[in-house]
Backbone as JSON, one array per atom type, in Angstrom:
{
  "sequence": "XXXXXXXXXXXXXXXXXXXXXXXXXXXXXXXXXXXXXXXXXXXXXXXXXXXXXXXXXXXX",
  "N": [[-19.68, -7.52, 37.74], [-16.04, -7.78, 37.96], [-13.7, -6.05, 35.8], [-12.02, -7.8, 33.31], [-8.54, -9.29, 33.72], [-6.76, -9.12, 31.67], [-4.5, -9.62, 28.87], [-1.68, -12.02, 29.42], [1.86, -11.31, 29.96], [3.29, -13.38, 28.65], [1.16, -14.04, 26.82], [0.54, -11.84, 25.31], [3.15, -11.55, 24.59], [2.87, -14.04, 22.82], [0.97, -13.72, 21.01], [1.66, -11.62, 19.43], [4.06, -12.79, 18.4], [2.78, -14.77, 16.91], [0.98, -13.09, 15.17], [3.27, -11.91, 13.43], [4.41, -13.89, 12.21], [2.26, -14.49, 10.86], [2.2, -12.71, 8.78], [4.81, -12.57, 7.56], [4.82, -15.18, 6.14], [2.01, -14.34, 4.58], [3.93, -12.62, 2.75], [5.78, -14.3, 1.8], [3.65, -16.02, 0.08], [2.89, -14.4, -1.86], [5.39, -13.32, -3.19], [6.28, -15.36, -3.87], [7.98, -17.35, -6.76], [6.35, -18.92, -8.55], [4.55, -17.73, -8.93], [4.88, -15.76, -10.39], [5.47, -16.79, -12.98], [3.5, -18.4, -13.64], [0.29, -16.93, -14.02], [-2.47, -16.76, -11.97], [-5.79, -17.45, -13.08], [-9.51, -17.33, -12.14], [-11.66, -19.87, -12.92], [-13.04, -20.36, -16.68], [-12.72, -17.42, -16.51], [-11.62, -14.62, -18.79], [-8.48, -15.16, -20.33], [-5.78, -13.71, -19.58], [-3.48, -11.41, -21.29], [-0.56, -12.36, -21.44], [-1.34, -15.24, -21.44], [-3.04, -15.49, -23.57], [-1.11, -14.69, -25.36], [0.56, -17.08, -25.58], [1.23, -18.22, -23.23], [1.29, -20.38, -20.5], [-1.59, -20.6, -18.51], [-2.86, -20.78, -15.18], [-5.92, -22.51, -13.67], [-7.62, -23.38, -11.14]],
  "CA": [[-18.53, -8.28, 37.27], [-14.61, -6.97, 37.8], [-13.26, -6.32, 34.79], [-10.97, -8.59, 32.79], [-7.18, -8.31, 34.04], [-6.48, -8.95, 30.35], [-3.68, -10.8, 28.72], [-0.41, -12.26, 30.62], [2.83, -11.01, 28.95], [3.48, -14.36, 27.74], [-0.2, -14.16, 26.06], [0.68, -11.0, 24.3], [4.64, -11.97, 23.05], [2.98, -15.43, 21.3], [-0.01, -13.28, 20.01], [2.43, -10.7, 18.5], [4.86, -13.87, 17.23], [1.84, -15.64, 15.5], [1.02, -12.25, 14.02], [4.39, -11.63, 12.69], [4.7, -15.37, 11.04], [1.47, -14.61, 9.42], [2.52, -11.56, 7.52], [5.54, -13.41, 6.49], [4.06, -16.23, 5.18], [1.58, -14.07, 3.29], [4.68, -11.73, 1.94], [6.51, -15.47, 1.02], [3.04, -16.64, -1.01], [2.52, -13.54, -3.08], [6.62, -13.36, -3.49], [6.84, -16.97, -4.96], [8.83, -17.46, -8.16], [5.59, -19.82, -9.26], [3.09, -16.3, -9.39], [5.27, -14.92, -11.7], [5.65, -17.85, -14.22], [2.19, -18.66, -14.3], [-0.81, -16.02, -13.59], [-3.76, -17.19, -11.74], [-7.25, -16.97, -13.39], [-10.8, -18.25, -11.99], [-12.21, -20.36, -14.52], [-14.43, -19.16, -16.89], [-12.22, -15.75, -16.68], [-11.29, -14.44, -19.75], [-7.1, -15.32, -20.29], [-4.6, -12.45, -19.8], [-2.66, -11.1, -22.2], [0.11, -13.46, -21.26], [-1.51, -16.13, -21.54], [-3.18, -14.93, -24.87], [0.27, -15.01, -26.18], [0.96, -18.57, -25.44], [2.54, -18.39, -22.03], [0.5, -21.3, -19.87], [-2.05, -19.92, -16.64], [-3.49, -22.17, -14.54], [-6.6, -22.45, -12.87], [-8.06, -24.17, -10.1]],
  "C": [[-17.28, -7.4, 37.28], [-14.1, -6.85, 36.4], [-11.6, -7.08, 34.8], [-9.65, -7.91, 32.98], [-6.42, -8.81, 32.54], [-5.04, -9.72, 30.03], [-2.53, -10.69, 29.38], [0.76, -11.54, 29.45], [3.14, -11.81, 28.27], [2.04, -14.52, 26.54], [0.46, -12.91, 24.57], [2.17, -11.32, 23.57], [3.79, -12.87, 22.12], [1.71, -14.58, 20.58], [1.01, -12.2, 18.85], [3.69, -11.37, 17.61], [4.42, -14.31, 15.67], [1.64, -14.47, 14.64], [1.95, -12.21, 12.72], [4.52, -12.64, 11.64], [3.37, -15.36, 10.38], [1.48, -13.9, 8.3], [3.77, -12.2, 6.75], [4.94, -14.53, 5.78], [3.3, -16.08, 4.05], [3.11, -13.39, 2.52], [5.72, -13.25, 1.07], [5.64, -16.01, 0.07], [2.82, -15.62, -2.15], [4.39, -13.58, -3.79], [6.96, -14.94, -4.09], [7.17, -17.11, -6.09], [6.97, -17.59, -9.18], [4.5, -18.75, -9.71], [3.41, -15.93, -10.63], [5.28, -15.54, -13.23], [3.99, -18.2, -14.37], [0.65, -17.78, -13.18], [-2.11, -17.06, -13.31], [-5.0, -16.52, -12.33], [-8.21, -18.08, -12.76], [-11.1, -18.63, -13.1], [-13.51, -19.77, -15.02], [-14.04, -18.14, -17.35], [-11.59, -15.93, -18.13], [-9.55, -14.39, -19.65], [-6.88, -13.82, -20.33], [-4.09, -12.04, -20.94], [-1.09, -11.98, -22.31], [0.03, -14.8, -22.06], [-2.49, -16.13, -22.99], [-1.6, -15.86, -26.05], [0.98, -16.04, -25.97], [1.19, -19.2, -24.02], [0.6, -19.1, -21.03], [-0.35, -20.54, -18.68], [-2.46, -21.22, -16.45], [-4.6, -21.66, -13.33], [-6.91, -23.62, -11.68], [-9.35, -25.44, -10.55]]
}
C-alpha cells in the first residue's frame, strides 16, 4: 500500500478553525457570569461553603 498523501491544505485550515472555536467556546462556558453566581454540585454532594451560607447552588 503507498502511503497516505495526507490532508489537503483546505483539510488542515478547517481542522485548525474547528479547533480554535472549540477552545473558545470552552474558555466562554467556564467564563460565564452564571458559574460565578451559582456553584455547581452533583447531587448528593455535600453544599459548599457558599451555599452553606445561604447563597442558592444548583444541581442537575
Amino acid at each position: 500500500m503507498p502511503d497516505s498523501p495526507g490532508w489537503s491544505d483546505e483539510q488542515k485550515e478547517t481542522v485548525d478553525r474547528m479547533w480554535a472555536e472549540i477552545r473558545q467556546l470552552s474558555i466562554d462556558v467556564v467564563d460565564h457570569p452564571q458559574l460565578e453566581e451559582r456553584p455547581y454540585r452533583h447531587p448528593g454532594e455535600e453544599p459548599h461553603a457558599a451555599e452553606a451560607a445561604g447563597t442558592p447552588g444548583r444541581s442537575l
